[in-house]
Steps between C-alpha positions, in 0.01 A plus 500: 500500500599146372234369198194295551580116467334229364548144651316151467456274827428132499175416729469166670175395697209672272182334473243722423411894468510576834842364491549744242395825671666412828878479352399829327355656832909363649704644239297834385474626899886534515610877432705527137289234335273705258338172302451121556298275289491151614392228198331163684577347123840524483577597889701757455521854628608800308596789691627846460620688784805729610841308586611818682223405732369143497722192447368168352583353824204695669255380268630156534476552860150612484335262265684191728287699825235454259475142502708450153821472335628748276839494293684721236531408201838695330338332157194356360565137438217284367674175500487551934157613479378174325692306695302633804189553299553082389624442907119667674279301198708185661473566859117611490494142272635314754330635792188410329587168450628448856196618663269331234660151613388569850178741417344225316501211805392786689214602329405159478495429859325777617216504256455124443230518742304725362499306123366212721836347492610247748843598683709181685388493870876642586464816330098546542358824631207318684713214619880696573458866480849541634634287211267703267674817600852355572533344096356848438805718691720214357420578112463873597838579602700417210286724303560784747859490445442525129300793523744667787457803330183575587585521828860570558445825225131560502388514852801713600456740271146582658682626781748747294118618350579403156265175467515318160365137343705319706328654797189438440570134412677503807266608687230280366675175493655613845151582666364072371813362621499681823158419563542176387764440773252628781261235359720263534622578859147475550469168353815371730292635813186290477290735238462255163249742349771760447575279191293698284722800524787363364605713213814408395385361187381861417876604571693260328273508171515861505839507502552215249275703237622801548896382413302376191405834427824671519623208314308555240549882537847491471506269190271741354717777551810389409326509132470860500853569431520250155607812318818544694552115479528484189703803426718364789514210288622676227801677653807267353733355804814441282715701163727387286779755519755556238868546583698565232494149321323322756190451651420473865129459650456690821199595742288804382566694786923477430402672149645859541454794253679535177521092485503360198235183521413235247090406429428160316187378371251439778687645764350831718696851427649491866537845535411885307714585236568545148582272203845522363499227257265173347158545435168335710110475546471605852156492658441753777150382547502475869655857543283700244195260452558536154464168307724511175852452535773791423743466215850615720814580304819722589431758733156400581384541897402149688360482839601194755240269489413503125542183353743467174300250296773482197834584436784568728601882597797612679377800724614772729366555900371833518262423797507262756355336825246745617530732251363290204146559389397186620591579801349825531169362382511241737608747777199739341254178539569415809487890636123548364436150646611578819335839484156621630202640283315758667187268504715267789405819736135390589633110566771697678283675745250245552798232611641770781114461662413143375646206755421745789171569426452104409625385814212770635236323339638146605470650886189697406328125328613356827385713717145523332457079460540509899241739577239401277589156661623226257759413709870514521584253223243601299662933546839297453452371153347790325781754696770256340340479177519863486873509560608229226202640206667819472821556281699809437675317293262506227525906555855500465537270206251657264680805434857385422415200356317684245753738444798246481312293227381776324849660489631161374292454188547816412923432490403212264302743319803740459387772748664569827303683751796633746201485802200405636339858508617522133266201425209643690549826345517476138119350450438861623678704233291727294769694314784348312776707365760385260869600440505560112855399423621087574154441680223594232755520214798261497755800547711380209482627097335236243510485133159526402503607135745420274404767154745498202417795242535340138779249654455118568455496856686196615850639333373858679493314811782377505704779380330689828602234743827498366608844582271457789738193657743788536335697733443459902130803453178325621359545153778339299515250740112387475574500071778245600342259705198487287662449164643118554729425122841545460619870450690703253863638578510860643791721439578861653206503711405821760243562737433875474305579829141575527456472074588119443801300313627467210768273335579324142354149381587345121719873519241699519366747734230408763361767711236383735353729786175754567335678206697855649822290388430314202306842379213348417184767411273257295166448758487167693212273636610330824319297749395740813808497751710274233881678474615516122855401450628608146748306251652705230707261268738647221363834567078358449269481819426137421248485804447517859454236805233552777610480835292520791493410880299166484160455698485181740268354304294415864504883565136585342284154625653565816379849494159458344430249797620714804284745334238312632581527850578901508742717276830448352760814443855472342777701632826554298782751485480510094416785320048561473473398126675151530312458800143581348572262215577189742234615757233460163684194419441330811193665649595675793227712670756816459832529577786716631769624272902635560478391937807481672561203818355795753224578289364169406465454904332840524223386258473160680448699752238683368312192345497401854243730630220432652615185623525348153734197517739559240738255317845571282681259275838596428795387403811720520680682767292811421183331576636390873340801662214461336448134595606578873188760473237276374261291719661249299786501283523237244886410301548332226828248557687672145497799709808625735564331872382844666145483288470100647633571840272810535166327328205293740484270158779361274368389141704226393429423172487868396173449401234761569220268482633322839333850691158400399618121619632648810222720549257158424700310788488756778165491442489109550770526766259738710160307448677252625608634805121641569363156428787355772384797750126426454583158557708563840257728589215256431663252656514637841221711522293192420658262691599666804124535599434163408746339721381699810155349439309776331281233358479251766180667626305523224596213281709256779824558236819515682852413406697288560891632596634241277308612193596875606846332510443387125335809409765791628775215322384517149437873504818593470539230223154645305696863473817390343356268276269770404796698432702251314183526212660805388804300340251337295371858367522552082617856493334586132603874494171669537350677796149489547400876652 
């Protein structure tokens, strides 16, 4: 059996939910095709299905029957997406401002009358009713052809059973210009009267405001996406690249591995890699979020897209094109963008039912005016007012918009949510459980007590780094990098395993190691879960250095506040007593001690009962399992590629305080998208029955189609801007329970 695959399609033609549900409905009904998720954002498709049995052809195929276009797309690329995203906001622009050059004559000429304004004999409805209605059909047309798609797309796809929008415009504006027609056949044959039921005015305004709308729709949503903008912005298009003597600058996708580049001040690291010489500032703001630049020397990492702010390094490519982190975050961005949260399911079902059952109440409101006897005009107006109040759109938009912000902000914020459902899902959590070891501790030794016994402590110091600077052990290594003056000569060193080192400084004997190897009996008073490292000098213990595995210093706020949502556990494969001491330290609820990689998913597992959504934050290849087990797994970016690839979140910064920030925007993020569903909801549940004419009877209020028009336009425009307040949100840190 060939593997699952996992493609992305390109739609053309979308306009609202129903749009949305129908290319699913084309794609998901052919055998082999196992999930389709269809974003009216972004318009794109992501599919999974079985090449042994489905090609992309079919679906293409299908979704074209549909009444749409659909493409492959063999890779994301954002600068095409703008381009067409830049291309509608133009063309729904211009169409406005085509048919607003001849809506506005129009408008004026058929309602001058009724103002009490005086129209030249030529063109008067009293005096030439055929030249009323002719100058009418004249300024009509040319807004017709703007708005083609209304009824070269919409009304056909009434017939395949998949009505959307553009239907029900269609239909509406279609249903006043046809009648307007008949009028004015009736006009030609001797029956002036017929000028009252001319509504081409109704038509042509309609279709003037609702281009406005999608203008402004558009230009809305092409805000959603500033995130990726501006780490698109970011990615360098040039490097300098050294050969031999000689520089050469070339385009950043001719940089190959193991090239040896050249960063000045100012300039963009152009691809990942490592320093080999010079030393620089670089700020990585945009990638982690964090503020303060890093200090990079030899053999520090540098991502592409961090700017060098001083200095000038010569580097080597490690990573490059799409396997840079920049491009993986974008790639991760634009995935949880493009995904759906499980809260899109209601919009989802209602859009399958919603133009049918409008165009049902547009017959129904017709049908209903008639009998009770208003009249045929009167039956006319409220069943087109129907048609052009009610938007979809508004039900499509208020999910993904929500999600695409949300998901943005929180990239600026330094936390990547890999997906839509991931968003939605961690405001649920009620268990958190930490990886001890690079997560809740930084998974490297520290000095953290320097204690000379009757010896002056900065030349005991230095005689420990010293013989330290010889070793490659964890321990001696930690001594080194924290003691920063210049060392004393070491002569006949050894490293005698498991005990420690020893050498000669100033020709005498050092011996440094555990108190087993220095034989040291004399009773010691260390910090809980500090490691004492002994120094014997000349044949005297002169003291010891404290060495322990450092605590993130965000670890215990972070914990005391997700205490206040449920409780927080630490797993870790060390030993029960080192455990305890850090679990105390930081404040866990309890924790579990000496797990391996199958066991830490066991007691996820277990955690899990009872439908108890559970969350792990990991870091290391051991936690992977564990993370894949969780409701939601949650990496921090110092961890391994297998911990990130396998995590719903990526911490950025490292910092464990971004949960609570994450947990504080998907919070936001799904108000939001309530607020945007009440609203679309609202919206047509209100003024669906007010357009038939629910309160014509017992107040005399109807509406008017051209207000509807106005109305269903700016719906749309009311949910994204609604959703565009989240990238104004001030995430402080603190969840309110």
């Amino acid at each position: 059996m060939q593997q699952e695959k996992e493609i992305k399609l390109d739609i053309e033609g979308m306009t609202c939910a129903s749009c949305v549900k129908a290319v699913e409905k084309s794609i998901s009904k052919l055998e082999g095709v196992s999930f389709v998720s269809v974003n009216l954002i972004d318009e794109k498709a992501v599919v999974k299905f079985d090449p042994a049995v489905v090609k992309v052809k079919d679906m293409e195929k299908n979704v074209k029957k549909a009444g749409y276009g659909a493409t492959l797309i063999s890779e994301d690329d954002y600068d095409r997406d703008e381009i067409k995203r830049k291309k509608t906001v133009r063309t729904f622009r211009n169409r406005f401002v085509f048919s607003a050059i001849f809506a506005a004559p129009l408008l004026f000429i058929s309602m001058a009358h009724t103002f009490g304004l005086m129209l030249p004999a030529i063109i008067s409805p009293d005096l030439s009713p055929l030249n009323f209605a002719l100058v009418q059909i004249l300024l009509v047309v040319p807004i017709i052809i703007f708005g083609r798609n209304f009824y070269i797309k919409g009304i056909p796809l009434l017939f395949k059973g998949e009505p959307n929008m553009d239907t029900l415009v269609g239909l509406g504006t279609g249903a006043a210009i046809i009648y307007s027609l008949f009028s004015t056949i009736e006009i030609i044959l001797g029956h002036p009267e017929y000028v009252s039921g001319l509504y081409l005015d109704t038509a042509g305004v309609i279709v003037a405001l609702i281009s406005l709308g999608k203008y402004f729709e558009n230009l809305s949503k092409s805000r959603t996406s500033t995130a990726i903008k501006k780490l698109m912005n970011l990615k360098p298009k040039t490097a300098i690249l050294k050969i031999e003597n000689s520089q050469k600058e070339i385009p950043v996708e001719e940089v190959k591995v193991g090239d040896l580049l050249i960063v000045k001040a100012g300039m963009a690291i152009p691809v990942d890699g490592v320093i080999l010489s010079g030393n620089a500032s670089i700020d990585q703001s945009m990638l982690t979020g964090e503020p303060i630049p890093i200090d990079a020397s030899k053999g520090t990492h540098v991502s592409a897209g961090s700017m060098n702010l001083n200095g000038t390094i010569e580097m080597e490519a490690q990573k490059v094109g799409k396997d840079t982190v920049i491009s993986k975050i974008i790639k991760l961005i634009r995935d949880a963008q493009s995904s759906k949260a499980p809260i899109a399911r209601l919009a989802d079902i209602v859009s399958g039912y919603f133009v049918p059952i409008v165009i049902g109440i547009a017959i129904l409101t017709f049908a209903v005016w008639i009998l009770i006897g208003l009249g045929f005009i009167f039956a006319l107006t409220m069943s087109i007012a129907v048609l052009v109040i009610a938007c979809p759109c508004a039900l499509g938009l208020a999910t993904p918009t929500a999600i695409m912000v949300g998901s943005g902000k929180a990239a600026e914020n330094g936390v990547l949510f890999k997906s839509g459902e991931a968003l939605e899902t961690l405001r649920k959590i009620k268990v958190f459980v930490f990886d001890k070891t690079g997560t809740i501790t930084y998974g490297r030794p520290k000095v953290v007590d320097v204690m000379p016994i009757n010896y002056d402590r900065d030349e005991f110091f230095k005689i420990a780094a010293s013989i330290s600077s010889k070793s490659s052990h964890p321990l001696d290594k930690a001594i080194t990098n924290e003691y920063k003056s210049e060392l004393f000569d070491v002569e006949d060193f050894q490293a005698i395993a498991g005990k420690g080192i020893t050498g000669i400084i100033n020709g005498k004997r050092i011996r440094m190691g555990n108190a087993k190897f220095i034989e040291y009996g004399d009773e010691l008073s260390t910090k809980d879960g500090e490691t004492p490292v002994f120094v014997e000098y000349d044949g005297k213990v002169i003291g010891f250095i404290g060495i322990s595995d450092e605590i993130n210093p965000t670890a215990i706020k972070t914990v005391q506040s997700l205490k206040q949502i449920g409780k927080v556990y630490m797993l870790t494969g060390d030993n029960a007593k080192t455990a305890e001491i850090i679990a105390k330290q930081v404040g866990v609820d309890d924790f579990f001690a000496e797990t391996l990689p199958d066991q830490k998913a066991q007691i996820i597992e277990q955690l899990k009962a009872n439908n108890v959504k559970v969350a792990m934050i990991g870091d290391g290849i051991n936690d992977s399992v564990a993370l894949a087990k969780a409701d939601i797994g949650i990496a921090v970016s110092s961890g391994t590629d297998i911990a990130m690839e396998t995590a719903d979140i990526v911490l950025m910064k490292n910092d464990l305080e971004d949960i609570v920030k994450a947990i504080e925007l998907s919070n936001a993020t799904i108000k939001n998208v309530k607020e945007n569903l009440f609203w679309a909801f609202f919206y047509n549940i209100i003024g669906i029955p007010i357009a038939a004419g629910i309160l014509y009877m017992p107040f005399g209020i109807s509406l008017n189609p051209m207000i509807a028009a106005l109305a269903m336009a700016f719906s749309s425009v009311t949910v994204v801007t609604n959703a565009l307040r989240l990238k104004g949100i001030k995430l402080k840190g603190d969840v309110k329970v």
